[in-house]
PDB file of N, CA, C and O in Angstrom:
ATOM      1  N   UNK A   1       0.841  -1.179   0.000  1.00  0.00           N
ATOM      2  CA  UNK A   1       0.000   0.000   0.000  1.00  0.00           C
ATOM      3  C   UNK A   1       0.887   1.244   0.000  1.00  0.00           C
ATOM      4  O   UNK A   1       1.923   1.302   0.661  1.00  0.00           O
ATOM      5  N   UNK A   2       0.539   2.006  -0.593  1.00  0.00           N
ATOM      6  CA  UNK A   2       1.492   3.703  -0.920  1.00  0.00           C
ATOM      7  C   UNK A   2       0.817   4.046   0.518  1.00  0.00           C
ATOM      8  O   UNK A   2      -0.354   3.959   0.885  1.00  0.00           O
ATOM      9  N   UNK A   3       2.192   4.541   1.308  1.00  0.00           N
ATOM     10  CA  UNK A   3       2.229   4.953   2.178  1.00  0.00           C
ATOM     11  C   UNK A   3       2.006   7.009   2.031  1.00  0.00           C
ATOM     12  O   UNK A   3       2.107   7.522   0.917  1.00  0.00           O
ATOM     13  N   UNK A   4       1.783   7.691   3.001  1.00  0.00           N
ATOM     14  CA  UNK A   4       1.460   8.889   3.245  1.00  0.00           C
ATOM     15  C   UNK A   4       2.068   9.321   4.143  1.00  0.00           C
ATOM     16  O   UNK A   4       2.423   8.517   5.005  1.00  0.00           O
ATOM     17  N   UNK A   5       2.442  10.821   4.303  1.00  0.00           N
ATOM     18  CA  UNK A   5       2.783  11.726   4.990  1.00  0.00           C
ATOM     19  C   UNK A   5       2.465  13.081   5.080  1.00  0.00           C
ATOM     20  O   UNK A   5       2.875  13.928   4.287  1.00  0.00           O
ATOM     21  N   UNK A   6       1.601  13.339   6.216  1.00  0.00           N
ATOM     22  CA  UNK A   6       0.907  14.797   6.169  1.00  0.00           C
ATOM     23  C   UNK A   6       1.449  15.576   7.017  1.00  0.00           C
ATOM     24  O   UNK A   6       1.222  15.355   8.207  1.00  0.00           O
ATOM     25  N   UNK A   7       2.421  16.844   6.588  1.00  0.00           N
ATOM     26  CA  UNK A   7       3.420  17.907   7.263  1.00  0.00           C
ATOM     27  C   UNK A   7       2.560  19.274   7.113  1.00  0.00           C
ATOM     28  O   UNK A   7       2.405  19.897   6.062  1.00  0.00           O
ATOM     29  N   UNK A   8       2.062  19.590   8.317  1.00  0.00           N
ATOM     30  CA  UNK A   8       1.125  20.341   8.262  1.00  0.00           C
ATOM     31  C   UNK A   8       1.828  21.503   9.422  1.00  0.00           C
ATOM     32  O   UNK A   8       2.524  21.026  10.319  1.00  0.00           O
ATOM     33  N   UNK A   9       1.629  22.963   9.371  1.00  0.00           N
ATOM     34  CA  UNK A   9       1.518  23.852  10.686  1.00  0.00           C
ATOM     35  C   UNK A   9       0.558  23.333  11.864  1.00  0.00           C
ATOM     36  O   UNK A   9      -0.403  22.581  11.708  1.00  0.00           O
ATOM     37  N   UNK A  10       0.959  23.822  12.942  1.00  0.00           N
ATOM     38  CA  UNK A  10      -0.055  23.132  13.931  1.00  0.00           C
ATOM     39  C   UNK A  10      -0.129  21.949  14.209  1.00  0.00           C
ATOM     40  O   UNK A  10       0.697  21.039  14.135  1.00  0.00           O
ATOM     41  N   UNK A  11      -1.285  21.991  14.577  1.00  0.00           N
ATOM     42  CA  UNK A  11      -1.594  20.346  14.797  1.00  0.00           C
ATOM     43  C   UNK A  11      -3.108  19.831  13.758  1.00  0.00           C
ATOM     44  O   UNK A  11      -3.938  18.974  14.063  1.00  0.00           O
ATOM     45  N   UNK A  12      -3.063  20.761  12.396  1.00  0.00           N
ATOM     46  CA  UNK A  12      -4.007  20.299  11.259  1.00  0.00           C
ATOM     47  C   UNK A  12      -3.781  18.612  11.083  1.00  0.00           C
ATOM     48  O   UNK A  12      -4.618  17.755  11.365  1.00  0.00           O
ATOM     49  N   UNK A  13      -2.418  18.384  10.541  1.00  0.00           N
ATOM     50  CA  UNK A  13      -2.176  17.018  10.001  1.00  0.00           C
ATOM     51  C   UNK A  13      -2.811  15.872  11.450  1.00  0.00           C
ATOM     52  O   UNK A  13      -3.551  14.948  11.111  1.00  0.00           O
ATOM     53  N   UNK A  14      -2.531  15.998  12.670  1.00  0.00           N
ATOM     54  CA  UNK A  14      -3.274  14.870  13.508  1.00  0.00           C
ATOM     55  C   UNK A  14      -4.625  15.073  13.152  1.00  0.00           C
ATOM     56  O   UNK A  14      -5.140  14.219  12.430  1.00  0.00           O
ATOM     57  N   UNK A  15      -5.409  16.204  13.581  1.00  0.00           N
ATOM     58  CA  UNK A  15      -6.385  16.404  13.237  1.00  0.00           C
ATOM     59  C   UNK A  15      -7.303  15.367  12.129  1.00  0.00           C
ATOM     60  O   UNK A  15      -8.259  14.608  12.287  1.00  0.00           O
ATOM     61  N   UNK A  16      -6.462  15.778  10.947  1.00  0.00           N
ATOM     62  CA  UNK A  16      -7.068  15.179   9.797  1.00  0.00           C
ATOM     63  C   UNK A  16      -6.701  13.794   9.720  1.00  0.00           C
ATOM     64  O   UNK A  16      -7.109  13.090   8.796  1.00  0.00           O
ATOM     65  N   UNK A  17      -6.254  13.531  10.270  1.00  0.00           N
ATOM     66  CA  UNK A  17      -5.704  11.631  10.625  1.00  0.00           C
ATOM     67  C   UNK A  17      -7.124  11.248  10.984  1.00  0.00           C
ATOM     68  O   UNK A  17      -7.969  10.515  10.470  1.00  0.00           O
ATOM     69  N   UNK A  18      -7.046  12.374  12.555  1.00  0.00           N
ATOM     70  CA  UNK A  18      -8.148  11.912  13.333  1.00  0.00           C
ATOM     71  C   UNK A  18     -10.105  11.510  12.588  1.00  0.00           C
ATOM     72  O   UNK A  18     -11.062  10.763  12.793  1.00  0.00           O
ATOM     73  N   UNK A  19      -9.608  12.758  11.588  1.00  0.00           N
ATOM     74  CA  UNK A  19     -10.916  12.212  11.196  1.00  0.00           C
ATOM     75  C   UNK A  19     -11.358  11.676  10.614  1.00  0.00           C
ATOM     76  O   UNK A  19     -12.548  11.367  10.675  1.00  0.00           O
ATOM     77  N   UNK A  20      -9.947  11.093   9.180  1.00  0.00           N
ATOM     78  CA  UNK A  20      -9.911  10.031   8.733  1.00  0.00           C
ATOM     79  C   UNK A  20     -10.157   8.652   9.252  1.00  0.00           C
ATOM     80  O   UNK A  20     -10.968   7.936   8.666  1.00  0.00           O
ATOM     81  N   UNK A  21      -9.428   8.165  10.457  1.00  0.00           N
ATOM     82  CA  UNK A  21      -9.505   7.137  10.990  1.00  0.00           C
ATOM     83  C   UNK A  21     -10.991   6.904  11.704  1.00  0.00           C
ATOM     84  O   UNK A  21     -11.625   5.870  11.918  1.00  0.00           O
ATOM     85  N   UNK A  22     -11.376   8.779  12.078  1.00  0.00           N
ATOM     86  CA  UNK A  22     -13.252   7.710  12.573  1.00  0.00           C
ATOM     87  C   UNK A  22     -14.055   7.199  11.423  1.00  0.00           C
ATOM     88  O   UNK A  22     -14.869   6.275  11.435  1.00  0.00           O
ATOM     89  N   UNK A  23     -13.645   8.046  10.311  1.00  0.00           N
ATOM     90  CA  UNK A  23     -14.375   7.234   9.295  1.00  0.00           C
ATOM     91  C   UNK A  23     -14.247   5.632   8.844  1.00  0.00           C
ATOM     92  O   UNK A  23     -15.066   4.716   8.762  1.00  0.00           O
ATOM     93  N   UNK A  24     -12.669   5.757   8.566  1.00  0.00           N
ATOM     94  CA  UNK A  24     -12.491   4.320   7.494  1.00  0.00           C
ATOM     95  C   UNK A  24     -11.808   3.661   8.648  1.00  0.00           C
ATOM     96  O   UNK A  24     -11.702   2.453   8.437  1.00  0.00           O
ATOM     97  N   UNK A  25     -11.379   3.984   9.635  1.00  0.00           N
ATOM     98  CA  UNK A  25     -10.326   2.935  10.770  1.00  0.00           C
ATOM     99  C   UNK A  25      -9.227   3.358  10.573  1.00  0.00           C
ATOM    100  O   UNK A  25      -8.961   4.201   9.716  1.00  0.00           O
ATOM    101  N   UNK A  26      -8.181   2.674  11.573  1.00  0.00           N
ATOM    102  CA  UNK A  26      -6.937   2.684  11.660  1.00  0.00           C
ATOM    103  C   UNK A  26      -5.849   2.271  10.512  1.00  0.00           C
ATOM    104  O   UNK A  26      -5.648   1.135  10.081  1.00  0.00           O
ATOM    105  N   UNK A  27      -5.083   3.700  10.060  1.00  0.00           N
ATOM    106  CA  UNK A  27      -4.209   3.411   9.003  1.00  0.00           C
ATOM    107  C   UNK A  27      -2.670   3.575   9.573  1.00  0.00           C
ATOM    108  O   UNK A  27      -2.126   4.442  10.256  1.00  0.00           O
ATOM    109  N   UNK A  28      -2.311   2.590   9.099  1.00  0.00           N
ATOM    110  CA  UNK A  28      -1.213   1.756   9.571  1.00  0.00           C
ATOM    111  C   UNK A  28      -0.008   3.098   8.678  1.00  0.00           C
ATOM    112  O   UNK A  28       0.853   3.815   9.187  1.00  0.00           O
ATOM    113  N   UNK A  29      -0.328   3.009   7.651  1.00  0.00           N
ATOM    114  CA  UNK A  29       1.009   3.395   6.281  1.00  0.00           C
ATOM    115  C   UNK A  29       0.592   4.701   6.494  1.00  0.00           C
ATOM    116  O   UNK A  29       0.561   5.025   5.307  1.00  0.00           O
ATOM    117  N   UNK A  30       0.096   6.143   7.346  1.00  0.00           N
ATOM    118  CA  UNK A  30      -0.034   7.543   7.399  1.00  0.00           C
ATOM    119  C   UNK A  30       0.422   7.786   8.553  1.00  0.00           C
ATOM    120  O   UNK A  30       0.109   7.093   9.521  1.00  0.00           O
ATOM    121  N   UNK A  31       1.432   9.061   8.648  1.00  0.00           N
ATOM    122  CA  UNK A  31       2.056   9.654   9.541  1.00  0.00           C
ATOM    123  C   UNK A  31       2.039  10.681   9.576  1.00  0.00           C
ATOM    124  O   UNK A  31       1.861  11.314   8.535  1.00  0.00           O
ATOM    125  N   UNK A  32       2.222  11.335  10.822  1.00  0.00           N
ATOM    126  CA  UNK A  32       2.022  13.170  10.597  1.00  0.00           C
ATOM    127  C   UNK A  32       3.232  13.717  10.986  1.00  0.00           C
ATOM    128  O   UNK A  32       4.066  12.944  11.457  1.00  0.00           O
ATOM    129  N   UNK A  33       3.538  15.073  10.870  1.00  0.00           N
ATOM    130  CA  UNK A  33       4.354  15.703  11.276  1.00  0.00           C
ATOM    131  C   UNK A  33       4.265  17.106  11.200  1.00  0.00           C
ATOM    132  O   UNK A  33       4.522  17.812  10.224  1.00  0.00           O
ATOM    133  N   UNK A  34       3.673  17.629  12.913  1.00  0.00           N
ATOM    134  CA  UNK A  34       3.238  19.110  12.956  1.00  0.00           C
ATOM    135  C   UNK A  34       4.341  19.722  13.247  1.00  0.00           C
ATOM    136  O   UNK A  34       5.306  19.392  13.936  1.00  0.00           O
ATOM    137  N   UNK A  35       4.012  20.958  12.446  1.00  0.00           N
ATOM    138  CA  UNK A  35       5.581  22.144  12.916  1.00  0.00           C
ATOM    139  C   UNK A  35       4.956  23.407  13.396  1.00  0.00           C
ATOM    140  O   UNK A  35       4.295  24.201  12.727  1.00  0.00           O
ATOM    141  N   UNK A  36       5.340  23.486  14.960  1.00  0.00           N
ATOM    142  CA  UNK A  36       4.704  24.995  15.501  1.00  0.00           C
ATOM    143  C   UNK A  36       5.456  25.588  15.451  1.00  0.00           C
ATOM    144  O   UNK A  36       6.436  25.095  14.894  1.00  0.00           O
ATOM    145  N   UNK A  37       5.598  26.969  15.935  1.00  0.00           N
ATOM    146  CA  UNK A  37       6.350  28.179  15.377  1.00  0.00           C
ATOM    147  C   UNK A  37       7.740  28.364  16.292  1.00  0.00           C
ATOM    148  O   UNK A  37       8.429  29.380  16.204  1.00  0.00           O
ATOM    149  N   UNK A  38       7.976  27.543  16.947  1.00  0.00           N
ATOM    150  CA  UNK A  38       9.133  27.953  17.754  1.00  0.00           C
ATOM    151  C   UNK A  38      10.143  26.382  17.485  1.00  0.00           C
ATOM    152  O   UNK A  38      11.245  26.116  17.967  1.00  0.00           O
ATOM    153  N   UNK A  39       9.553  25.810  16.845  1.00  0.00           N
ATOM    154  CA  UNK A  39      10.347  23.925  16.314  1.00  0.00           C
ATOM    155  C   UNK A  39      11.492  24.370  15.244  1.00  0.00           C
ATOM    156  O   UNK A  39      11.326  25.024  14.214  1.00  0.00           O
ATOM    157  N   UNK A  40      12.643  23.859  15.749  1.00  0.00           N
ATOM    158  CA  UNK A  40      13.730  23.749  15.559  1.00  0.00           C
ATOM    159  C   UNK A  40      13.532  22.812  13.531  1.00  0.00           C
ATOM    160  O   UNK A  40      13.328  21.608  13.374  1.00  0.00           O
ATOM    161  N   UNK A  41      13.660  23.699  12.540  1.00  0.00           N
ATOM    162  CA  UNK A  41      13.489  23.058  11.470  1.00  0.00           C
ATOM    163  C   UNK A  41      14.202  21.868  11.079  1.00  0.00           C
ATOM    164  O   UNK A  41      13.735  20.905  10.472  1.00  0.00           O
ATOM    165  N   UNK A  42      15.459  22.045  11.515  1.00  0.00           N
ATOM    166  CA  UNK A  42      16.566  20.622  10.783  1.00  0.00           C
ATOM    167  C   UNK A  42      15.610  19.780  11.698  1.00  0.00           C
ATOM    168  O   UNK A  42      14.785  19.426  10.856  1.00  0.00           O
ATOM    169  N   UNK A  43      15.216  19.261  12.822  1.00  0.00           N
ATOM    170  CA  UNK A  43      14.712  18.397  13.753  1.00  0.00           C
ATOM    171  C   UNK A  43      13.681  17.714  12.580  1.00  0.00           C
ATOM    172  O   UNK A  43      13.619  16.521  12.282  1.00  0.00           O
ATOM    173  N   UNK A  44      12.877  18.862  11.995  1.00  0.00           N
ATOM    174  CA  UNK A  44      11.240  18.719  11.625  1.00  0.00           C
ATOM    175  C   UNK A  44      11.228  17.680  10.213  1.00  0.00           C
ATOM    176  O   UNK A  44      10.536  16.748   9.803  1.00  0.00           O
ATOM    177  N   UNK A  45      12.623  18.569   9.683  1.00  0.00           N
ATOM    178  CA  UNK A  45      13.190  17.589   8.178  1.00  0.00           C
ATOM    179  C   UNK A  45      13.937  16.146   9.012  1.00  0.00           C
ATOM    180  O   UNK A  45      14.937  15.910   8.334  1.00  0.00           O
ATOM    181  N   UNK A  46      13.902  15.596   9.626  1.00  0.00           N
ATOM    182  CA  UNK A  46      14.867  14.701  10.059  1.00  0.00           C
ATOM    183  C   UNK A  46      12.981  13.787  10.337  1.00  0.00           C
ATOM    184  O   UNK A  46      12.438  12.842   9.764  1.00  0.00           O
ATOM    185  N   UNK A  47      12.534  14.737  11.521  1.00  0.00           N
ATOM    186  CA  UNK A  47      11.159  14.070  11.218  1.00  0.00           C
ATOM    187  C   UNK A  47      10.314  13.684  10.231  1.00  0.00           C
ATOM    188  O   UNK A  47       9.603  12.685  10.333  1.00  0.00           O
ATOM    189  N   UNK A  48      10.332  14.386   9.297  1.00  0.00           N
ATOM    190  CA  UNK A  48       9.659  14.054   7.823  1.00  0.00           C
ATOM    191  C   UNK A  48      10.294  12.721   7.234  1.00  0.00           C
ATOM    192  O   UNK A  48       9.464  11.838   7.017  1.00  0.00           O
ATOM    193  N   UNK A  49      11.584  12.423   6.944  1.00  0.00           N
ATOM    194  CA  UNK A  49      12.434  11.536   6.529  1.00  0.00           C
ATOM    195  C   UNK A  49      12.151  10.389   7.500  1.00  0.00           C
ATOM    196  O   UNK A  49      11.694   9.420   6.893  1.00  0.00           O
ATOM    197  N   UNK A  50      12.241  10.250   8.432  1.00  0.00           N
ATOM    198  CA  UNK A  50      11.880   9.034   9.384  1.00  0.00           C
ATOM    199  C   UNK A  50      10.182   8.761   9.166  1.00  0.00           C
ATOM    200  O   UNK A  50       9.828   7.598   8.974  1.00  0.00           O
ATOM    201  N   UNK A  51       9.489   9.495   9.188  1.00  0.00           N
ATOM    202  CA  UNK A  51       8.070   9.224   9.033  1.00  0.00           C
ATOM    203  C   UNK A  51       8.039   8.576   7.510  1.00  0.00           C
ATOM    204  O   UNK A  51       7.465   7.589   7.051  1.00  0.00           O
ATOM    205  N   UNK A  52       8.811   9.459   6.998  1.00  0.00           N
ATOM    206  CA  UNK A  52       8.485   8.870   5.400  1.00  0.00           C
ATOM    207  C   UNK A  52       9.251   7.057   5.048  1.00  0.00           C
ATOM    208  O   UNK A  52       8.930   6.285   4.144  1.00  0.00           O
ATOM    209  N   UNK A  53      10.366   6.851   6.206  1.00  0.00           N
ATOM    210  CA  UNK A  53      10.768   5.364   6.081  1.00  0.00           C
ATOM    211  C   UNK A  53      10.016   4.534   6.789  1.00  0.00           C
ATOM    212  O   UNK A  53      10.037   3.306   6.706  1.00  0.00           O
ATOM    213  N   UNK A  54       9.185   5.343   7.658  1.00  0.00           N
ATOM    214  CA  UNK A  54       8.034   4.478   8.489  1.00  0.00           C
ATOM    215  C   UNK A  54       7.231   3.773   7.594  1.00  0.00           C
ATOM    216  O   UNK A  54       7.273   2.562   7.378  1.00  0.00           O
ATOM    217  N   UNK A  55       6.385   4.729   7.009  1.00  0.00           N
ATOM    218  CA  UNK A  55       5.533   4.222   6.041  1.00  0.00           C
ATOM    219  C   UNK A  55       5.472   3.807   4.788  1.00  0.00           C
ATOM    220  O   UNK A  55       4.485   3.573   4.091  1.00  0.00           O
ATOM    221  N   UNK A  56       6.821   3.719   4.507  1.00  0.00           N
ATOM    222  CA  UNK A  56       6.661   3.264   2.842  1.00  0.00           C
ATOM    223  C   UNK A  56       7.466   1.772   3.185  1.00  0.00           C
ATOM    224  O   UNK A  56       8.536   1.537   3.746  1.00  0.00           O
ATOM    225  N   UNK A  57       6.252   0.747   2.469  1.00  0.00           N
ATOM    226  CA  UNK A  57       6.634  -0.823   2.570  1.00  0.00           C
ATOM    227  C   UNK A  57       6.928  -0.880   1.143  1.00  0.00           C
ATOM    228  O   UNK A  57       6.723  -1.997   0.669  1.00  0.00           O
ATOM    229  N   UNK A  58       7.325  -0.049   0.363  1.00  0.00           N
ATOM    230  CA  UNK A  58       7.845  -0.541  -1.233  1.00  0.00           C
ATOM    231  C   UNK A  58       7.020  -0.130  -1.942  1.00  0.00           C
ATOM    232  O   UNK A  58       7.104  -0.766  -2.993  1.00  0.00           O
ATOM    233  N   UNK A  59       6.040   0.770  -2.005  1.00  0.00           N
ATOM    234  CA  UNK A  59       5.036   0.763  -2.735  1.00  0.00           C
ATOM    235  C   UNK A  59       4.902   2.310  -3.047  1.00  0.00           C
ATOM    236  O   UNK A  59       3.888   2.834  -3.507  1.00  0.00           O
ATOM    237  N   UNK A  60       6.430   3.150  -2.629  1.00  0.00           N
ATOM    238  CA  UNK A  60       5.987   4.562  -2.888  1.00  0.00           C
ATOM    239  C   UNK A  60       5.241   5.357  -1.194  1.00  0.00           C
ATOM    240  O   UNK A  60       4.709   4.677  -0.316  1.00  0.00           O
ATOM    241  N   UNK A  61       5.394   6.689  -1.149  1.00  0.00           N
ATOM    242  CA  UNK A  61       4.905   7.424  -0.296  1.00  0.00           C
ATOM    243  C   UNK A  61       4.983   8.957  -0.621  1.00  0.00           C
ATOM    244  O   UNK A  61       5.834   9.814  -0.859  1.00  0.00           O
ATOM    245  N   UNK A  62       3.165   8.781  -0.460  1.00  0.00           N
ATOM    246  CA  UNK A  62       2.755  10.646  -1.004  1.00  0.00           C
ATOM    247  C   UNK A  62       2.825  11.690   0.398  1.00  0.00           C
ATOM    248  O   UNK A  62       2.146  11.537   1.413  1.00  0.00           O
ATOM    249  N   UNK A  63       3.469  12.385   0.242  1.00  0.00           N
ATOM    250  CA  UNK A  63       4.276  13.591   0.856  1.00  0.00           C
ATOM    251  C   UNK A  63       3.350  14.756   0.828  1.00  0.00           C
ATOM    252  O   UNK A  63       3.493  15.547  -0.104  1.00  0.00           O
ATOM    253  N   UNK A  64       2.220  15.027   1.903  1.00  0.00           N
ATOM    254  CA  UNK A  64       1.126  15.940   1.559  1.00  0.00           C
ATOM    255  C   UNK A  64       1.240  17.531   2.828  1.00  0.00           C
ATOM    256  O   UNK A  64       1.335  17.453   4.053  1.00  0.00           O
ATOM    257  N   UNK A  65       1.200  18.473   2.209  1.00  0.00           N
ATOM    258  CA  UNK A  65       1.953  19.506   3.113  1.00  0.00           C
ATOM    259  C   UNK A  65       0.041  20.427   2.983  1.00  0.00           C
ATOM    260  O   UNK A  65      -0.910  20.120   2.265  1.00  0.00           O
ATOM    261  N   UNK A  66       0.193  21.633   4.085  1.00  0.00           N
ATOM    262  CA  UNK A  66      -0.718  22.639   4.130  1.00  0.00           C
ATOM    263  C   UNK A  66      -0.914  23.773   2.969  1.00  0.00           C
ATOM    264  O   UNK A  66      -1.962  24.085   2.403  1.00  0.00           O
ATOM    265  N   UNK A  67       0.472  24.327   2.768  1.00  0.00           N
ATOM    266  CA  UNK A  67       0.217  25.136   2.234  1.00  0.00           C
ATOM    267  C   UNK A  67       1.872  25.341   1.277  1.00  0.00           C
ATOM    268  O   UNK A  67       2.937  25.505   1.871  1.00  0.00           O
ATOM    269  N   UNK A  68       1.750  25.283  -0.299  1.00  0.00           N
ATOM    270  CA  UNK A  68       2.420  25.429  -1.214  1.00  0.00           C
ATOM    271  C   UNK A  68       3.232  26.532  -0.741  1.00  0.00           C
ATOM    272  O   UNK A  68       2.707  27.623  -0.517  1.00  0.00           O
ATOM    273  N   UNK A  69       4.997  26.254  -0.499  1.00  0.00           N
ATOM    274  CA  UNK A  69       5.902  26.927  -0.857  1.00  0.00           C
ATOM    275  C   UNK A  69       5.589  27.610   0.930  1.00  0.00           C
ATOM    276  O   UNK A  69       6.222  28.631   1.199  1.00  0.00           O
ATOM    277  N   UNK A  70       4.760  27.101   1.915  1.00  0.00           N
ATOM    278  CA  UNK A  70       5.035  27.340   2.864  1.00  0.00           C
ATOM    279  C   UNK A  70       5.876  26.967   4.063  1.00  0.00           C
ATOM    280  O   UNK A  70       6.966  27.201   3.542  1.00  0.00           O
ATOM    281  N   UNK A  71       6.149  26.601   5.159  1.00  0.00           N
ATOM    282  CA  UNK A  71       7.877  26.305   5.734  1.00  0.00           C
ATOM    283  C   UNK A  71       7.315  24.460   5.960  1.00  0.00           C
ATOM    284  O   UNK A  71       8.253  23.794   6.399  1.00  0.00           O
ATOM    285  N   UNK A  72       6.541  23.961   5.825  1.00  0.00           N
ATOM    286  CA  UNK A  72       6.347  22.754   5.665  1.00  0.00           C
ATOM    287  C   UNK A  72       6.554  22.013   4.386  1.00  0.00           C
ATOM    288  O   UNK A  72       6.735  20.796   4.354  1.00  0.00           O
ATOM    289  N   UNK A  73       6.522  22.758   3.365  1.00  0.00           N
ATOM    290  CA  UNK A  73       7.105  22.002   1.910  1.00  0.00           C
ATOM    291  C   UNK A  73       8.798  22.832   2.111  1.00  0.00           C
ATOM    292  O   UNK A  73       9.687  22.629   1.283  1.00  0.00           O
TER     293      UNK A  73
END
């Protein structure tokens, strides 16, 4: 299964996990990674990269951010 990663400001990306999962259940291959305004960036890219080896079993992983060309892409 193509794994996912949602790098969002705040805490949007749990959020939207959250409401994914009451719908369809628990997804194994999606990970989040919120960045608030005082988070140390190299940390956040080190987080993105580990989330993204979390979830990809070979099948690819889509990399989904808030806002284009904002400090999360």
């Amino acid at each position: 299964m193509i794994g996912m990663v949602l790098v969002t400001h705040g805490r949007l990306a749990d959020e939207l996990v959250a409401a994914l999962e009451h719908v369809v259940g628990p997804q194994p291959n999606v990970a989040t990674v919120c960045i608030g305004p005082d988070d140390d960036m190299e940390q956040r890219r080190s987080d993105i990269l580990q989330s993204t080896s979390k979830v990809d079993d070979g099948a690819g992983v889509v990399l989904l951010t808030d806002m284009f060309g904002g400090t999360p892409s």
